[in-house]
C-alpha positions in Angstrom: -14.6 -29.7 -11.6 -17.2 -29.3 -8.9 -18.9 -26.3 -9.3 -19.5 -24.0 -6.5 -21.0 -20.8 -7.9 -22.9 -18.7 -6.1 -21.5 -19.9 -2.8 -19.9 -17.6 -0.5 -17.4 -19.2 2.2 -15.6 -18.3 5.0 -12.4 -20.0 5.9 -10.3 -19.1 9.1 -6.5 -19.2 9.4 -6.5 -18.9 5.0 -3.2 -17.0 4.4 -0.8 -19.5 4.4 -0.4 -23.5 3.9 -3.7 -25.6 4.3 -5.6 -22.6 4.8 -4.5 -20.4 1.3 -4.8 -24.2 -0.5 -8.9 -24.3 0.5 -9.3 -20.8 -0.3 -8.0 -20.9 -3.6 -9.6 -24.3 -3.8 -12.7 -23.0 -3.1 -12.3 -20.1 -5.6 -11.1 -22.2 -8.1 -14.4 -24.1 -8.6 -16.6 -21.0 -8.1 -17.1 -19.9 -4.8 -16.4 -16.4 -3.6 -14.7 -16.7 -0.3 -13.2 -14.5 2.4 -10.6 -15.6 5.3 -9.2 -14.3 8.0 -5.5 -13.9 8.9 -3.3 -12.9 12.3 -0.5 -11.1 11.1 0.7 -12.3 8.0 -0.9 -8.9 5.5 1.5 -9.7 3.0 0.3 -13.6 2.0 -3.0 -12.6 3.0 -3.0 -10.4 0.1 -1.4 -12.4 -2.4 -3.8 -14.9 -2.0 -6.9 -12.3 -2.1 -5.0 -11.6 -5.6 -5.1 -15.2 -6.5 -8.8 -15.6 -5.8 -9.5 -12.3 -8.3 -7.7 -13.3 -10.5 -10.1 -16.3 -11.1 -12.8 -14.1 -11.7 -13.9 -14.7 -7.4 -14.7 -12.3 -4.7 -11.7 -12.3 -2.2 -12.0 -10.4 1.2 -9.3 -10.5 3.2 -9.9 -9.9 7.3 -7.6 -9.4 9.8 -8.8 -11.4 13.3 -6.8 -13.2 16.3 -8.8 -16.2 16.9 -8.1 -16.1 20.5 -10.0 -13.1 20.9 -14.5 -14.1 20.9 -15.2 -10.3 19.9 -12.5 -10.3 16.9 -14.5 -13.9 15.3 -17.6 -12.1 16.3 -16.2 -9.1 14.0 -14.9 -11.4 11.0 -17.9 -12.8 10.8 -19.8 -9.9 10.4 -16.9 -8.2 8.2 -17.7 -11.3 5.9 -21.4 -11.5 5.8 -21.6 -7.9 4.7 -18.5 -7.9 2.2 -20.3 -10.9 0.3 -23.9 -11.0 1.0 -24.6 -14.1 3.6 -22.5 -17.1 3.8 -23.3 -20.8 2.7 -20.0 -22.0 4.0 -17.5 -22.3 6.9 -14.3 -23.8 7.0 -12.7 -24.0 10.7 -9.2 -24.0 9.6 -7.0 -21.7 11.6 -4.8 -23.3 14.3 -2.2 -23.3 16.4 0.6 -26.0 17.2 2.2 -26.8 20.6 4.8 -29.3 21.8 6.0 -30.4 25.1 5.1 -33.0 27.7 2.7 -32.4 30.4 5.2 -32.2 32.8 6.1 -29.1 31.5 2.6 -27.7 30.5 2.5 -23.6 30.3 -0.8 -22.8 31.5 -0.9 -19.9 29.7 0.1 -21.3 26.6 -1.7 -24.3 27.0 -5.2 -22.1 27.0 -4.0 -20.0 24.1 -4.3 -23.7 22.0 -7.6 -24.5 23.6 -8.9 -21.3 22.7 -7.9 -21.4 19.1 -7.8 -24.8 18.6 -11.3 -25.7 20.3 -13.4 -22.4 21.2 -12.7 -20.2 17.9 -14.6 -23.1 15.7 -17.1 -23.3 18.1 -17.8 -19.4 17.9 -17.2 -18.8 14.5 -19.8 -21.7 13.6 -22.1 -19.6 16.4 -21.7 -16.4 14.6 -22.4 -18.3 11.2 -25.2 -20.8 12.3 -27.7 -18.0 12.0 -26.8 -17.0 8.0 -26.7 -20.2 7.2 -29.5 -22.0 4.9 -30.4 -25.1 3.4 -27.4 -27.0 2.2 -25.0 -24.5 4.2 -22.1 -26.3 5.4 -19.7 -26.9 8.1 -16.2 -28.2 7.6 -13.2 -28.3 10.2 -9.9 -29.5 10.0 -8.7 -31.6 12.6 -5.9 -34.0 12.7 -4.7 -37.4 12.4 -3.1 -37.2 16.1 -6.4 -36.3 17.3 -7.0 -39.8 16.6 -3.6 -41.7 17.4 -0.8 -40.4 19.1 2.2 -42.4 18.0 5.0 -40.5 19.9 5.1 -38.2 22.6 5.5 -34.5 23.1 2.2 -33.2 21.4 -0.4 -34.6 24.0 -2.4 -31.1 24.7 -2.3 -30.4 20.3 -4.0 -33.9 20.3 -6.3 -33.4 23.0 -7.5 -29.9 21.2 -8.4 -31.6 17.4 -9.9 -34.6 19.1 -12.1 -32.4 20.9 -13.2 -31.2 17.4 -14.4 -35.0 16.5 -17.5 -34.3 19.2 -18.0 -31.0 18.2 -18.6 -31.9 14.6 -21.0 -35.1 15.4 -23.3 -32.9 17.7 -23.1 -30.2 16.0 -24.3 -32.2 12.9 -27.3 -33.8 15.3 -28.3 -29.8 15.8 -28.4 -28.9 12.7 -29.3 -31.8 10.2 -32.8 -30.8 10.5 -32.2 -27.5 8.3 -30.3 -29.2 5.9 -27.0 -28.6 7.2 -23.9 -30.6 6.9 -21.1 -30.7 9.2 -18.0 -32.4 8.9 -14.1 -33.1 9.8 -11.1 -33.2 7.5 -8.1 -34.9 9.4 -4.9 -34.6 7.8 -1.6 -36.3 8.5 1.4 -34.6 7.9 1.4 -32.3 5.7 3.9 -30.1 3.5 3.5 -26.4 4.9 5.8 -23.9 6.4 5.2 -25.1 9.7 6.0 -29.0 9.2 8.0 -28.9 5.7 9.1 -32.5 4.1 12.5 -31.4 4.4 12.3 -31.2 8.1 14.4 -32.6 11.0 11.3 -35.4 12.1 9.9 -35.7 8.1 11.7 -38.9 7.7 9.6 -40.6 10.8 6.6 -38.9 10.3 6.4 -40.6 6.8 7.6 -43.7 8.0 4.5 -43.8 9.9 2.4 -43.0 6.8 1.3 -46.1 4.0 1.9 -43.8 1.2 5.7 -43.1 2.5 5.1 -39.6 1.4 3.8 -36.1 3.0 0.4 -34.8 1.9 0.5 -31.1 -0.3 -2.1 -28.7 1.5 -4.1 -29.2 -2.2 -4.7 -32.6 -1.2 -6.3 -31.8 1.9 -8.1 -28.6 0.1 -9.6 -31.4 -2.3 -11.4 -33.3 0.4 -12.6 -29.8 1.7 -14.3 -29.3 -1.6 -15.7 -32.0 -1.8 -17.4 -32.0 1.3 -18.0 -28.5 0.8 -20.3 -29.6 -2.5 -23.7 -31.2 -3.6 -21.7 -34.3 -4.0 -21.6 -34.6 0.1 -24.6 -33.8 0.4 -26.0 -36.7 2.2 -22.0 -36.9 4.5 -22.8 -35.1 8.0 -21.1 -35.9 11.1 -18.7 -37.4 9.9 -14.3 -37.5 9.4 -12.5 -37.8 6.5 -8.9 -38.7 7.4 -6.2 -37.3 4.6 -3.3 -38.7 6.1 -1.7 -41.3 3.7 -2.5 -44.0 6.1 -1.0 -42.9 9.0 -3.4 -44.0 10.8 -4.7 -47.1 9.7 
């Protein structure tokens, strides 16, 4: 077990799938942690219960990360509820799929500004409560690395952006003893792309493994990265895909 006591985290987007897995992750191996939600009250608050009910401080916050003065708000909802924060996970997201040919503007800039500027503001609104050995950690994807198939060309475009973000970001803030870092996961059992689905067959025929991932998988890597352990890992990705992309 990797122990994480006395760390407080944030973690965006942590009511459901990936996001729930890190936060009871996190919990799990000591960390008190609050995350924020959209809409979803009811998961949000079972896994606020979970967290308590491994002895951890839970606070659950309610903020559309589309909206700069809602992060600007969790952020600051967090920082009091626990007391500073030593850790941010970039997790919540939003999928979209269509050719260009067909782009929505409107709905293409509601996945740029979730996908790309939340994680750069929330890390903005963090950056300053951050100390030695504070840490960074986004999650990307494996199709912001390969593309194998068409349709999802802007949802690439958004988590590849996140691969420069987290290598500069790293350059800016290695000199106060801070790590940051990308998880990349491949497909991934969840709500939103279940293993029973209509394309699960092909997307683990693409994989090495020949299997989806289970969000505690990728929560794993996040706790990892999120611990002394990594503590010389900055700027760098850690792909959780099953060999998707190799």
């Amino acid at each position: 077990m990797i122990d994480l006591s006395g760390k407080r985290a944030l973690v965006t987007g942590g009511s459901r799938g990936i996001g729930a897995a890190i936060v009871e992750a996190l919990a799990e191996n000591g960390a008190d942690v609050a995350f924020t939600y959209q809409s979803s009250s009811e998961k949000a608050s079972a896994v606020a219960r979970s967290v308590e009910s491994r002895g951890r401080r839970a606070v659950a916050i309610q903020a559309d990360s589309a909206d700069p003065q809602a992060i600007a708000r969790a952020v600051e909802d967090a920082v009091a509820a626990l007391g500073g924060l030593d850790i941010l996970v970039n997790n919540a997201a939003i999928g979209h799929s269509g050719n260009i040919a067909d782009l929505n503007l409107d709905d293409y800039q509601t996945l740029m500004d979730v996908n790309v500027r939340a994680p750069v503001l929330f890390a903005k609104a963090v950056i300053p409560h951050l100390r030695d050995g504070g840490r960074i950690i986004t999650i990307g994807s494996a199709l912001g690395e390969r593309v194998p198939f068409p349709g999802v060309t802007p949802y690439a475009m958004s988590k590849a952006a996140l691969t420069s973000f987290t290598r500069g970001l790293s350059r800016e803030l290695g000199p106060s003893g801070i790590t940051v870092n990308l998880v990349q996961p491949g497909a991934t059992d969840t709500d939103a792309n279940p293993a029973d689905g209509t394309a699960a067959d092909f997307q683990r025929s693409l994989t090495s493994l020949g299997r989806f991932g289970e969000p505690k998988e990728i929560a794993n890597a996040v706790v990892f990265l999120a611990s002394s352990a990594a503590s010389v890992i900055t700027g760098a990705t850690l792909t959780a895909d099953g060999g998707a992309i190799a």
